[in-house]
Each structure stands twice: as C-alpha cells, then as structure tokens.
N, CA, C and O atoms as CSV, one atom per row, in Angstrom:
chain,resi,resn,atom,element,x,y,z
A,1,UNK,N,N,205.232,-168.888,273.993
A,1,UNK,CA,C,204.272,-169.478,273.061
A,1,UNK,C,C,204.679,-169.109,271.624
A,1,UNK,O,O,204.717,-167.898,271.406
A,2,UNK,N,N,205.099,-170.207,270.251
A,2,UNK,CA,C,205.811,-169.866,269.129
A,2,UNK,C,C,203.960,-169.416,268.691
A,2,UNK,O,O,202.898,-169.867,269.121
A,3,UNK,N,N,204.249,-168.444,267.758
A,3,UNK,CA,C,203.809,-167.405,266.533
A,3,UNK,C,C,203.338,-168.323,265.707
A,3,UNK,O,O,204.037,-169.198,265.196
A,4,UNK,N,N,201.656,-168.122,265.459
A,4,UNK,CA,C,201.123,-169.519,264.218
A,4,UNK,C,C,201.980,-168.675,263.398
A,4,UNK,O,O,202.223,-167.472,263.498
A,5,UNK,N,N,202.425,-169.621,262.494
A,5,UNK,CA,C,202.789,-169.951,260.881
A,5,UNK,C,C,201.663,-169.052,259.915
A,5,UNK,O,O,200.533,-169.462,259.650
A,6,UNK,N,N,202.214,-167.790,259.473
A,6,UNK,CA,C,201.156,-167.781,258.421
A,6,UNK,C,C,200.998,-169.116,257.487
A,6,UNK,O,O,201.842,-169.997,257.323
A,7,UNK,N,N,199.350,-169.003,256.773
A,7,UNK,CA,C,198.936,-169.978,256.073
A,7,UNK,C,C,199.770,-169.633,254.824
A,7,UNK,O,O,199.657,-168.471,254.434
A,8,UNK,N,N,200.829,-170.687,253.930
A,8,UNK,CA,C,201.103,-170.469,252.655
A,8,UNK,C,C,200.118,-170.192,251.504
A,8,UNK,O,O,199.578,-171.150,250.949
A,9,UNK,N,N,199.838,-168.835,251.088
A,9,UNK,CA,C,198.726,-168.353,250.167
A,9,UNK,C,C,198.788,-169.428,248.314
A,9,UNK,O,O,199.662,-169.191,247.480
A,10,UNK,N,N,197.903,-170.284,248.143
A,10,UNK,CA,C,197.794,-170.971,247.389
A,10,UNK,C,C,198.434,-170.337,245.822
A,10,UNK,O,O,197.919,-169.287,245.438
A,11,UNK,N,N,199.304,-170.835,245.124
A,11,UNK,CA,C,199.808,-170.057,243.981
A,11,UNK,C,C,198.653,-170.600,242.897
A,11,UNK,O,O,198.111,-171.703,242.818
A,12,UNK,N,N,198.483,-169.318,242.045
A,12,UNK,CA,C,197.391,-169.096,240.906
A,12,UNK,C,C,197.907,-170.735,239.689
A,12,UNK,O,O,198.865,-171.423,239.338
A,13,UNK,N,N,196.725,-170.589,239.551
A,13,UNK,CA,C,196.943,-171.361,238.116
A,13,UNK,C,C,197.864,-170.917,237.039
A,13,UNK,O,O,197.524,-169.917,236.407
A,14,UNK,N,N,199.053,-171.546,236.714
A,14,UNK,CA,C,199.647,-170.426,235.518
A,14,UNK,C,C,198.537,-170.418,234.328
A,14,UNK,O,O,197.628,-171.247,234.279
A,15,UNK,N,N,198.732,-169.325,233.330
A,15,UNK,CA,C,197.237,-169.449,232.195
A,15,UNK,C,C,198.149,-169.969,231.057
A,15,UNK,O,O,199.379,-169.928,231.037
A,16,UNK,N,N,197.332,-170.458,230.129
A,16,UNK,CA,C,198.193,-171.279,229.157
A,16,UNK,C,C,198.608,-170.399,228.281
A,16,UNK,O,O,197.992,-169.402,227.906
A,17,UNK,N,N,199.922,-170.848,227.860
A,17,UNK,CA,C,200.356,-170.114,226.840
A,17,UNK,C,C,199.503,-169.521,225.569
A,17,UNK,O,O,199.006,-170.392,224.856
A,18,UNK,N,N,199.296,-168.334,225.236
A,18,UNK,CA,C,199.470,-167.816,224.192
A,18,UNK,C,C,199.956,-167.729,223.274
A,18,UNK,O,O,201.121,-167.404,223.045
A,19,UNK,N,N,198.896,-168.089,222.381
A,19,UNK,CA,C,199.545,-168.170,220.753
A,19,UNK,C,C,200.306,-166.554,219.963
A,19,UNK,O,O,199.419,-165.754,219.665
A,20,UNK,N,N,201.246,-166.235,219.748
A,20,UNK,CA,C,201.525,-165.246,219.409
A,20,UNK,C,C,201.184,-164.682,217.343
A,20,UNK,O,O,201.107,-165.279,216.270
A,21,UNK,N,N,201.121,-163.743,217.658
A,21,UNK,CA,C,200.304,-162.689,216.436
A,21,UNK,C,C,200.547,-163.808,214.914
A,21,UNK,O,O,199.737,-163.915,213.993
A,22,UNK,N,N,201.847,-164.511,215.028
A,22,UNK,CA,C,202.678,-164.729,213.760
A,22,UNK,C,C,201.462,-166.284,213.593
A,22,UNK,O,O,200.773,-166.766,212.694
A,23,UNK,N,N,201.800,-166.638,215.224
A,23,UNK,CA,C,201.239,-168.505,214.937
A,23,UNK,C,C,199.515,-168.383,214.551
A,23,UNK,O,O,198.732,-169.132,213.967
A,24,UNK,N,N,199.382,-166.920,215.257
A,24,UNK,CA,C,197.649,-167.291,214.864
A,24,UNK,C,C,197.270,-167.170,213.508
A,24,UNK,O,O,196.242,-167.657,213.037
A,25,UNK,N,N,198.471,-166.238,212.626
A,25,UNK,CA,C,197.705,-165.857,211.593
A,25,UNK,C,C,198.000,-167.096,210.677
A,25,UNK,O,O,197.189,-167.366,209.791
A,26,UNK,N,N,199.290,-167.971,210.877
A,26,UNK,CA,C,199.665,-168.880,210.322
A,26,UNK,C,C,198.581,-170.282,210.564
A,26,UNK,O,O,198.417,-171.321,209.925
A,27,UNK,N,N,198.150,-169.890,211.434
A,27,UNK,CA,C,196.673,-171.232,211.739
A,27,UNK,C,C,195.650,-170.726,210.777
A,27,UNK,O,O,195.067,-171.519,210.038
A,28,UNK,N,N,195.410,-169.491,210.751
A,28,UNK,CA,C,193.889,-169.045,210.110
A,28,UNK,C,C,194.538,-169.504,208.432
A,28,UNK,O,O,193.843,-170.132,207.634
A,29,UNK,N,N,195.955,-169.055,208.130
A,29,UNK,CA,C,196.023,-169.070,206.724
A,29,UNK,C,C,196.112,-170.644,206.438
A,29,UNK,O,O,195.993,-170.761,205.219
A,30,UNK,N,N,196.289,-172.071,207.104
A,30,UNK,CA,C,195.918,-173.124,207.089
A,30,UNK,C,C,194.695,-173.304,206.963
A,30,UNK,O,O,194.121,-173.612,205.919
A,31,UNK,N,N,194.162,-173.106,208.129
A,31,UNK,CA,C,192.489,-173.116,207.954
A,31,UNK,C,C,191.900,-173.080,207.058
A,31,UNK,O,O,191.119,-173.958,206.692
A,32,UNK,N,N,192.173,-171.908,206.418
A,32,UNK,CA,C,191.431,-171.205,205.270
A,32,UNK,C,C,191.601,-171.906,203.787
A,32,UNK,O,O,190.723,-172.009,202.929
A,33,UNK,N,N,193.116,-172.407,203.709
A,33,UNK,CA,C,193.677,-173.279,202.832
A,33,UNK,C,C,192.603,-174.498,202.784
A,33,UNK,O,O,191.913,-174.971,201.881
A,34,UNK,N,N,192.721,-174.707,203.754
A,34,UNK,CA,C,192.291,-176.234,203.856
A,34,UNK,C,C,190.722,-176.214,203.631
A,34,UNK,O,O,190.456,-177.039,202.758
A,35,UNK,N,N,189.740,-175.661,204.035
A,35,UNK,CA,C,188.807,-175.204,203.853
A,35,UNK,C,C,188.487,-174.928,202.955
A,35,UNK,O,O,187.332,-175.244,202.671
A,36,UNK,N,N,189.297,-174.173,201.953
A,36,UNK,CA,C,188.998,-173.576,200.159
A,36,UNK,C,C,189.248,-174.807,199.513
A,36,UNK,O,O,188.594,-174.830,198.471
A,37,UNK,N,N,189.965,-175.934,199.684
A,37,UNK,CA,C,190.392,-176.961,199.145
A,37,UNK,C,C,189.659,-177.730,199.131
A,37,UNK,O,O,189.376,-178.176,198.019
A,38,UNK,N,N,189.026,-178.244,200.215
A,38,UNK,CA,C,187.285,-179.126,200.480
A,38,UNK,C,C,186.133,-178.759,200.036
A,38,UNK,O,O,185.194,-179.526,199.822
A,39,UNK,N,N,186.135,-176.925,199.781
A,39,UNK,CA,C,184.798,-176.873,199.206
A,39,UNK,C,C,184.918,-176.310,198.132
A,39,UNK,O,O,183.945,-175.643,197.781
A,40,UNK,N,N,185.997,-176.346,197.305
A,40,UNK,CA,C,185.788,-176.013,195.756
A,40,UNK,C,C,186.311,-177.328,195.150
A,40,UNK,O,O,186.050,-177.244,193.950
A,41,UNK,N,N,187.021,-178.693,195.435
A,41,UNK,CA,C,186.509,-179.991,195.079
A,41,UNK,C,C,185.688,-180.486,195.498
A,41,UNK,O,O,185.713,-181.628,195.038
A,42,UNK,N,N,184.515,-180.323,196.434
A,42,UNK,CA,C,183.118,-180.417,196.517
A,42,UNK,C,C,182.289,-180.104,195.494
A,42,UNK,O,O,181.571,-180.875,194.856
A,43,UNK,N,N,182.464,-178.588,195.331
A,43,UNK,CA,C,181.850,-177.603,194.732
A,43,UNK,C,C,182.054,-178.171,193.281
A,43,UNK,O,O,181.060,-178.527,192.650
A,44,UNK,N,N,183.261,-178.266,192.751
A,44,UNK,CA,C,183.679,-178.683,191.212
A,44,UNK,C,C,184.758,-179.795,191.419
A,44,UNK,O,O,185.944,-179.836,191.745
A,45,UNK,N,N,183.413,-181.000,190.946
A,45,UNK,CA,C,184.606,-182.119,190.787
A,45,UNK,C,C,185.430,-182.366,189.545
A,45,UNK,O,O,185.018,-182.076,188.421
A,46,UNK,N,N,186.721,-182.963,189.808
A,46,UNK,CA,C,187.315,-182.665,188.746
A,46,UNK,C,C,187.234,-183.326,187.835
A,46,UNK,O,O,187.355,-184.550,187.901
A,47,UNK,N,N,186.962,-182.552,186.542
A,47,UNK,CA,C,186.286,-183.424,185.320
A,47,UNK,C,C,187.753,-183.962,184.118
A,47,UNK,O,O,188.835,-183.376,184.165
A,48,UNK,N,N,187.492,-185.082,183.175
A,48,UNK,CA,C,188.735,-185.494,182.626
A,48,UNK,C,C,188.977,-185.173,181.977
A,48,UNK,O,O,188.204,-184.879,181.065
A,49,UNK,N,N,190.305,-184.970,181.940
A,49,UNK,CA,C,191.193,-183.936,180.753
A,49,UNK,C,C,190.291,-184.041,178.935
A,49,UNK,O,O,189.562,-184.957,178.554
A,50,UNK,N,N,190.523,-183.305,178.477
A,50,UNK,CA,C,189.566,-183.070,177.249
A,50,UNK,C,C,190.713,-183.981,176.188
A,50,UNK,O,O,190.110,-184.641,175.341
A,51,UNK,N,N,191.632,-184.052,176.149
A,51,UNK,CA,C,192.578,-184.732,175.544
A,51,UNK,C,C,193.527,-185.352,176.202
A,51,UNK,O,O,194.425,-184.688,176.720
A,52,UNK,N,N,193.493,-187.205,176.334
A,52,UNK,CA,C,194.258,-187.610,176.994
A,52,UNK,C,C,195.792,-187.432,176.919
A,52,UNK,O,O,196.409,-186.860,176.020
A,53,UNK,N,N,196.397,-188.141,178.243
A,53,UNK,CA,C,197.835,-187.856,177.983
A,53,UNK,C,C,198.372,-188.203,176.672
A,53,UNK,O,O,198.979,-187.404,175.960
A,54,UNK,N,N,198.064,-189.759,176.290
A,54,UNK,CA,C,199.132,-190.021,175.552
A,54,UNK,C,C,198.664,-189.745,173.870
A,54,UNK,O,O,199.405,-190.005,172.922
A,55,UNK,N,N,197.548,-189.279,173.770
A,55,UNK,CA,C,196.854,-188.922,172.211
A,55,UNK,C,C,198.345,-186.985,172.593
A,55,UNK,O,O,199.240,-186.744,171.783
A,56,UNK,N,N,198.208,-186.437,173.377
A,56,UNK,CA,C,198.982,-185.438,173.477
A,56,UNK,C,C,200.320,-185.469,173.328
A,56,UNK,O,O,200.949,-184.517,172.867
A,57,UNK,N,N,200.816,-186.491,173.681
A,57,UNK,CA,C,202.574,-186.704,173.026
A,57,UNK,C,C,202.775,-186.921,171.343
A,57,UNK,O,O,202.100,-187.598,170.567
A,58,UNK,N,N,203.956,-186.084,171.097
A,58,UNK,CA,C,204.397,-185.993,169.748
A,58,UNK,C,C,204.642,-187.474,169.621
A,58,UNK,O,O,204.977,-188.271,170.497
A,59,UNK,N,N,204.368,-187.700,168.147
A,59,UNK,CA,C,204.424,-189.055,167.569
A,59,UNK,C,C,205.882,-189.729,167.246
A,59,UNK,O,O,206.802,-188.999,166.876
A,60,UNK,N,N,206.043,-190.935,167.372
A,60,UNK,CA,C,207.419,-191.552,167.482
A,60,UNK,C,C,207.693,-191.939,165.656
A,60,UNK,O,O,208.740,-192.472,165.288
C-alpha cells in the first residue's frame, strides 16, 4: 500500500516591498514641498510687480 503524499504546505504571501530609509524621506521631502507650495499661494496670492517690466529697462 504506497504512503499518502504529504499535503504541499501552502507558500505565504510574499509582503510588499519596502520603501527604504532614503525613498521615504525623499517622499516626505516632496510632500512637504508640494504642500508648502499650495498653501502659501493660497495663503498669499501673488500680487503685481510694483514696477513693470518694461518702465524698468534702461532707456534706448
């Protein structure tokens, strides 16, 4: 009489890669960029130059 077959034990989920120390901090310093950029031209829209360009060029 042949020997049941052990059952093949189901292999784990691999876990997803990990972001390493360099990429995370390089996401937060995007983030943060991008974020300071939306809410301080929110915050202060940009108002028009006090003297236009071309009153500012030396005269011909």
């Amino acid at each position: 009489m042949p020997e049941p077959k052990p059952k093949p034990k189901p292999e784990p989920e691999p876990k997803p890669p990990r972001l390493s120390l360099r990429e995370s901090a390089f996401l937060a310093l995007v983030t943060a960029w991008i974020l300071a950029v939306i809410l301080t031209d929110r915050a202060a829209p940009p108002t028009p130059p006090l003297v236009s360009y071309a009153a500012a060029l030396p005269p011909r």
